[in-house]
Phi, psi and omega in degrees: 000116162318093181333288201296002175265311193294302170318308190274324203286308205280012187271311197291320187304305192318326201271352266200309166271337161105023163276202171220110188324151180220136189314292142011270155313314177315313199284349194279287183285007165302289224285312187291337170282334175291306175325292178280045188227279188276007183020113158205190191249163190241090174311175053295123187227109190246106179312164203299118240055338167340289188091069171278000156319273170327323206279335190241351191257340165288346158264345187287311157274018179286284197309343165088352165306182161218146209257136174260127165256166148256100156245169193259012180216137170353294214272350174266337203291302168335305157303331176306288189293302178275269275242292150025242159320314178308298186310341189232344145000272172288336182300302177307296195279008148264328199306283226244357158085355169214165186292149165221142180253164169190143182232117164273124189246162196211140169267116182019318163286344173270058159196150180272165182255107174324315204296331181243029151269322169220062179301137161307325203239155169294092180286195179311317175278354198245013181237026141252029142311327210275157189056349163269114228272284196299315167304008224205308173293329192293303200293324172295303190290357191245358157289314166278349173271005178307304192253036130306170201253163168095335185304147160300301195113311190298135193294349173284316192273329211266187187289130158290102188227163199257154196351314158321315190300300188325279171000295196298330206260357212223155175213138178296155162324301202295321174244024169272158191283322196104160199271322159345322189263316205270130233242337166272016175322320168282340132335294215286146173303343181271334169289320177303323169316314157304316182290314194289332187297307201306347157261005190297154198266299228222134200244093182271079154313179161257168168275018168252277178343306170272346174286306194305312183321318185290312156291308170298351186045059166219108175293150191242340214228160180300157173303165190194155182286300182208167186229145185242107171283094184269110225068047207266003177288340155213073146285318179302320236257323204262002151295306204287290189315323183285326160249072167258107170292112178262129187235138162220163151279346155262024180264317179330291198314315188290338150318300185314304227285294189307354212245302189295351181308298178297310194256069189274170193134205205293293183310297165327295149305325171310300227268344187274341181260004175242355112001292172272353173282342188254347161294332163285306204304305172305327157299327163295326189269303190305323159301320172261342161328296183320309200302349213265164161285193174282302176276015151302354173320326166247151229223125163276339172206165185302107172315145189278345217268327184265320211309303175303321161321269189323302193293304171337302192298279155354254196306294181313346160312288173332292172300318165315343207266308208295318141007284208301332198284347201265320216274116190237029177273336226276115165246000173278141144025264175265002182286284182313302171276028178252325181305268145034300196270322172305333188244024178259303220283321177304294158355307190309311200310310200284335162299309194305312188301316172305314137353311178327284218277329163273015168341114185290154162303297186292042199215169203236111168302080179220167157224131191263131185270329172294345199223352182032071167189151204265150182238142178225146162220158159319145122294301191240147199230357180317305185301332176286303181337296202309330213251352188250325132287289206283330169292009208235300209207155175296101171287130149305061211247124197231123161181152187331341185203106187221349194253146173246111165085007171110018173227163196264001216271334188269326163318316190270339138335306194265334197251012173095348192281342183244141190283185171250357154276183167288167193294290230289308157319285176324312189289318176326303156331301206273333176290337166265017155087050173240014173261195140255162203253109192309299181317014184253348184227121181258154212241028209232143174262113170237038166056208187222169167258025165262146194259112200271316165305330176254018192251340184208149188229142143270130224244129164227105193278119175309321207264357171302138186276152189292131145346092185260159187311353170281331207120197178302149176280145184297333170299258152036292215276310196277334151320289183330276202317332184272349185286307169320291163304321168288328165263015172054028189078272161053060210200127172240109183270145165202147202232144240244329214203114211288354138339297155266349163318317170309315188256001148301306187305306184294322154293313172288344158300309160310306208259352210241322150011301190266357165269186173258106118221138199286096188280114159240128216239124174282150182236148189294181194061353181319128158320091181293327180309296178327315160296283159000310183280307180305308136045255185265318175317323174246108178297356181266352201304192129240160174233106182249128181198194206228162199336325199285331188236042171279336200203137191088333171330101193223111190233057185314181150058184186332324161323285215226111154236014157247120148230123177262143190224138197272314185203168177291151212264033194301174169280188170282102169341305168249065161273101180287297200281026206242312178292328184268344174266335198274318142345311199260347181295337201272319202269338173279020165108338194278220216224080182282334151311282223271349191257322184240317200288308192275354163305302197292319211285327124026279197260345141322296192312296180274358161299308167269000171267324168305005194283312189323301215226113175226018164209172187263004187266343178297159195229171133163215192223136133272129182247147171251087209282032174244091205309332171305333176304344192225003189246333142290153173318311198289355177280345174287343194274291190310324193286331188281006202243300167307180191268117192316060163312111172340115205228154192202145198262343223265073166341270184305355150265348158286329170339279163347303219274334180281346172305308190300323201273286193332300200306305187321308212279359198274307173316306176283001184067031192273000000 
């Protein structure tokens, strides 16, 4: 592939958006042509403005493969499909002389299901609709737009309804019949959706969705050339939740419930008393749970109390499985796909119990007591990547924050490209062929094009007392409120803990009382889009929130010249699978502080310190109200991991400096 092609293409997308070259992005989409030209894999970590959208989608399409994006969030995936591809759509297709596609592929449950929309009969999910009023218009109005002619089917796309309806209305991979089968086979929307990504120049996913694919090591998703891991810095983290094995008693009850439906008999009663049986055990186990600390959350092996529960539940699974599998005579319609979801749902059960109950050294244990439910997760999810990604096709992995203290080395670790021994260990490994060949993977930072020093200063105050595990120190709480005040609100707070989140609303509701700014405090289940947009509409406004809005956030201009951070982001002492790698990291000789707590705490830190500076015209401060960042060794690592912010210990001169920005934007009517 031809630099100077590559070069001119991605010259038209730019002029195409009415942008303007960035030293950055070129080098970004050199490294990515090179990357599918010699197929090899690509680190990138291109800082906030860059446009690595473009930097990786424009060579991907110069060269004419076909390509998989991955993002880990809605809202990139969307920036892909709407805003993205359109825009450059034609520019490119003059460029390069031919048509170009791009397609969103999604997995089965994000489209609705014909077939179970329109059962003679009231399944399982769809009879607790029933008698609800307010359920019963959400189900009308998303039946009707089901049958406009022309709808996606995507659940992004249909009428906002609530969750149950949807439920009803939806069906998993596992327990769809297949289109073959299926009397809406021609129809259904998760297949037209399949069929067109399958020919698509440029294929846009999720990171669950290629996680799962990767781990069971079966495809769900289209073929591909090469794949562009985009937000990939928690590619890991969304590998490990998607196969994380979940037992409630009510995913049981409800197998059971679909199973005497289809099937009533002998078996059936059988899996419905052992439903219940593990629904008392669980309740009784969940009951004595309470009297426990937090970080008792994780279970070195299955309480025994459950173990006998569990094994019923199992072997009655089983017989149900083997029933259904016997019985192949069934030819209507809806009967085979009432089977199909019934031997989806049972199924699930009987795998997760099996698992239970054979539970590995290399898996992680727990139970959430608020959702009264068990958890299996990897310890580790590095070795399948390798072997299932990075062995298989050239990856890309790119994002805004991928280096920890300036080195790539816990990222590439975590993603599998690199071993988790020592070098010495490493090369050994690669000569018996279980590695990847370091010479296959390339490394690069192409920074950002915001001048971070003189557009933002960072405030790290000395004189703050450490954090302690109640939440922020009243010193703390009362910094905020005067940081807030000098900045005439304008202020995105963000907090490690809905603790603090709390204790914040409640002090800054007092000392903040006689101005005009406008508290807006996320509660859980809270919208983040929905926040955000109130947000940004009102510049006097803060915004306080919790984990969720460390990242993605994109609040340009005046609405956010403060981003406030309460404490470094370590993980949680009863973080279970997070406290179990750093354990295990400690019993191999290394460092589980330095290997797992402080990498993570690292590319969070820097992930809410990027909410600041999103443009070049923006100005303001993060302050970081946690002295250890500048009173430890390890501050140095968090601080070389972040975006080069002017930086000062000095109050009355971040005061200073957010009084002046406020007065500007007031004079301009910002």
């Amino acid at each position: 592939m031809s630099l100077e092609k590559v070069r001119s293409a991605l010259n038209a997308a730019v002029c195409a958006i009415d942008g303007s070259p960035r030293e950055g992005q070129i080098a970004m989409a050199e490294a990515v042509a090179n990357a599918l030209s010699d197929r090899h894999h690509l680190l990138v970590q291109a800082g906030t403005g860059t446009g690595k959208s473009l930097a990786y989608l424009v060579p991907a399409l110069v060269h004419g493969i076909r390509v998989l994006v991955a993002t880990a969030t809605l809202a990139l995936q969307r920036q892909l499909v709407e805003r993205d591809l359109p825009r450059v759509k034609e520019a490119l297709e003059r460029e390069l002389g031919r048509e170009i596609t791009f397609a969103v592929y999604k997995g089965v449950g994000n489209y609705l299901c014909l077939e179970k929309m329109n059962a003679d009969e009231t399944n399982a999910d769809a009879e607790v609709l029933v008698d609800v009023s307010t359920l019963e218009k959400d189900a009308r109005r998303l039946r009707e737009w089901a049958e406009k002619p022309g709808v996606s089917g995507d659940r992004d796309d249909a009428p906002e309804v609530d969750r149950r309806v949807w439920l009803a209305n939806s069906t998993s991979g596992r327990e769809c019949v297949g289109a073959d089968e299926c009397r809406f086979g021609s129809e259904c929307f998760a297949v037209n959706a399949k069929a067109k990504a399958q020919t698509a120049d440029i294929v846009v996913t999720n990171h669950t969705l290629l996680a799962i694919e990767i781990v069971d090591s079966h495809p769900i998703l289209p073929e591909r050339d090469a794949i562009v891991l985009d937000e990939a810095h928690e590619f890991m983290d969304r590998t490990t939740q998607a196969v994380t094995e979940e037992l409630t008693a009510g995913r049981i009850s409800r197998a059971a419930a679909m199973t005497k439906k289809h099937m009533p008999g002998k078996l059936a009663n059988a899996f419905e008393k052992a439903a219940t049986g593990f629904s008392d055990a669980l309740a009784d186990y969940s009951e004595d749970y309470r009297t426990r600390s937090e970080e008792q959350r994780r279970l070195e092996e299955l309480p025994d109390q459950l173990v006998a529960p569990i094994r019923k539940v199992k072997e009655a699974a089983e017989a149900v499985i083997g029933a259904i599998n016997a019985d192949s005579e069934i030819i209507d319609p809806d009967s085979i796909a009432e089977r199909a979801r019934v031997k989806g749902a049972v199924n699930e059960v009987k795998t997760t119990t099996q698992k239970l109950l054979r539970m590995s050294e290399g898996s992680v244990l727990w139970f959430e007591p608020n959702f009264s439910t068990l958890y299996l997760a990897p310890l580790d999810v590095s070795s399948v990547l390798r072997e299932n990604l990075f062995k298989k096709s050239p990856v890309i992995a790119t994002s805004a924050t991928l280096s920890v203290g300036k080195s790539f080395d816990p990222i590439a670790r975590n993603l599998g490209i690199s071993d988790n021994s020592s070098d010495d260990e490493g090369e050994a490994d690669e000569k018996e062929g279980t590695g990847i060949d370091p010479s296959n993977v390339k490394m690069l930072d192409v920074g950002s094009p915001f001048d971070f020093a003189s557009q933002g200063m960072l405030y790290l105050p000395r004189h703050l007392p450490e954090p302690g595990r109640d939440g922020p120190s009243v010193e703390a709480l009362v910094e905020l409120g005067e940081l807030i005040d000098a900045a005439g609100g304008r202020t995105l707070a963000l907090f490690s803990s809905w603790r603090g989140v709390e204790m914040a609303d409640d002090h800054l509701r007092r000392v903040l009382a006689e101005l005009p700014i406008n508290i807006i405090t996320q509660k859980r289940g809270d919208s983040v889009g929905s926040l955000v947009e109130r947000f940004a509409s009102d510049p006097t406004s803060i915004l306080l929130g919790t984990m969720s809005l460390w990242q993605g956030v994109d609040v340009p201009g005046p609405a956010c010249t403060l981003v406030a951070i309460d404490r470094i982001p370590f993980p949680r002492p009863d973080d279970p699978v997070m406290s179990a790698r750093s354990a295990q990291a400690d019993q191999s000789g290394g460092s589980g502080f330095m290997q797992v707590s402080l990498p993570r705490a690292a590319l969070l830190l820097a992930q809410g310190t990027g909410r600041l500076i999103r443009s070049v015209e923006d100005r303001g401060v993060v302050a970081i109200l946690d002295s250890r960042i500048v009173n430890k060794r390890y501050g140095s690592v968090l601080l070389n991991s972040m975006p080069p912010l002017w930086r000062t210990s000095e109050s009355a001169v971040v005061k200073d400096s957010l009084k002046r920005l406020n007065l500007q934007y007031q004079e301009d009517g910002r």
